[in-house]
N, C-alpha and C positions, 0 to 999 in steps of 0.2 A: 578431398572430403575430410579428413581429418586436422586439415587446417582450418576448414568452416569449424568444425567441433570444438576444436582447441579453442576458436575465436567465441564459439558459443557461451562454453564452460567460462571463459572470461565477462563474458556479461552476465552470465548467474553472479559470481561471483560480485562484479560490481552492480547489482541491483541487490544483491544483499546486505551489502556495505550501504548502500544509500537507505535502503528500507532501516538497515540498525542504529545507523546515526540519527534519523529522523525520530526512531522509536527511543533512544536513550534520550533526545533533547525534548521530545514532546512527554518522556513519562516527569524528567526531572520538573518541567516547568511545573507538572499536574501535581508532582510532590511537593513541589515549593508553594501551588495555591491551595492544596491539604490544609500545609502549617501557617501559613499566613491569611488565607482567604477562604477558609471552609466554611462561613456565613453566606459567601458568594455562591460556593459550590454547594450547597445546601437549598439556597433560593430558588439558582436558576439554573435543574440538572439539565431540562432539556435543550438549552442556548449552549449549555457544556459538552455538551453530547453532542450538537450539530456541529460547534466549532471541532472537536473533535474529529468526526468525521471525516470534513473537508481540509484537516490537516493531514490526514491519513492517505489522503488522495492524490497529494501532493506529492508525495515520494512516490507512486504510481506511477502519476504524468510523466516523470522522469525517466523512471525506466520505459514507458512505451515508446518515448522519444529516441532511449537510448538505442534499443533497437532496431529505431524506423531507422535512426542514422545509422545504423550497419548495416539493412539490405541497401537503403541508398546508395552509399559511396558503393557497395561489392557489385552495385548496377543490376539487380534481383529485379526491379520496378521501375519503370519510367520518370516519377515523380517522386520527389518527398512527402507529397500530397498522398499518393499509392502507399508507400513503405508505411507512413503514419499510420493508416487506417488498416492497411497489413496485420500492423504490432497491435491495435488496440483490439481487433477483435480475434487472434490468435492470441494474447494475453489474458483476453474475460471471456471468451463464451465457447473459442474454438475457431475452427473453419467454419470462411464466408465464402463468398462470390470468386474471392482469389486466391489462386491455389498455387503453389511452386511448384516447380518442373523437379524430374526424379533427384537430382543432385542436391538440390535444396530441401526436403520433403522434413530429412532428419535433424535441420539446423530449427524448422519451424517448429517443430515436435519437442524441441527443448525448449524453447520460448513460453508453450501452451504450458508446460512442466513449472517453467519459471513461474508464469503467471500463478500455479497454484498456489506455489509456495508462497508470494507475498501478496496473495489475498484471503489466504488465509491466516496468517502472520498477523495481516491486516484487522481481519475477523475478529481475532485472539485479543489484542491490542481495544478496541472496540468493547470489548465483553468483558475486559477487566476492567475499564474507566465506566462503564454501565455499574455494574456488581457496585464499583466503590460509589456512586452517585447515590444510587437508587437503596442501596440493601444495606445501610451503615448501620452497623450495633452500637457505634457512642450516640448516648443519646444526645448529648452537648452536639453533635452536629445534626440532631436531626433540623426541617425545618422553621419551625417554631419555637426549638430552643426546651419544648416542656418534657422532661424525660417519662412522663406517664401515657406521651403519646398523643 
């Protein structure tokens, strides 16, 4: 059991690294379109906000994967098809229809843990590219340009 743990604390870890790379390259891009394209970002918050979004999601996909591929290979589920849909709903909402046997219980339990942590992350990330869109004090970027509003 404490080698599942150890194995576990090892996918937090790498679903944290994958969620902070995604968040340092997607905030850099968002600060490079600030100073070069905030006419854009001005325009069109809500197409910024959806792409956003679904860039956020992204780094998700990946750790649900990442885990399906650990009960896989550790032979927890029959299928990759099983493990995937294992990890995605132990990830977002909790326990589903599939349940792991006692030895497994605690390794799932960090997963639902994991999931908190990078959707809310996720959340966070979200609400500050919102905040900067929607609630800007320069008037030069509002969107018309007229600072009297």
């Amino acid at each position: 059991m404490i080698l599942r743990l150890a194995i576990a604390g090892g996918l937090i870890a790498a679903t944290v690294a994958i969620q902070a790379f995604f968040m340092s390259a997607g905030l850099r891009g968002f600060r490079q379109m600030e100073k070069d394209r905030a006419d854009f970002l001005g325009r069109y918050p809500t197409l910024v906000t959806v792409a956003w979004v679904i860039y956020l999601i992204i780094p998700i996909l990946f750790d649900v994967c990442l885990w399906a591929a650990f009960y896989y290979l550790a032979q927890t589920l029959p299928s990759f098809e099983d493990a995937l849909y294992f990890s995605t709903v132990t990830t977002t909402v909790g326990y589903g229809d599939i349940v792991f046997d006692r030895d497994w219980r605690q390794v799932a339990t960090l997963e639902a843990i994991n999931g908190w942590i990078i959707f809310g992350w996720a959340t966070a990330l979200m609400m500050a590219v919102i905040q900067r869109l929607y609630f800007r004090t320069d008037p030069r970027a509002m969107d018309d340009g007229d600072p009297k509003g």
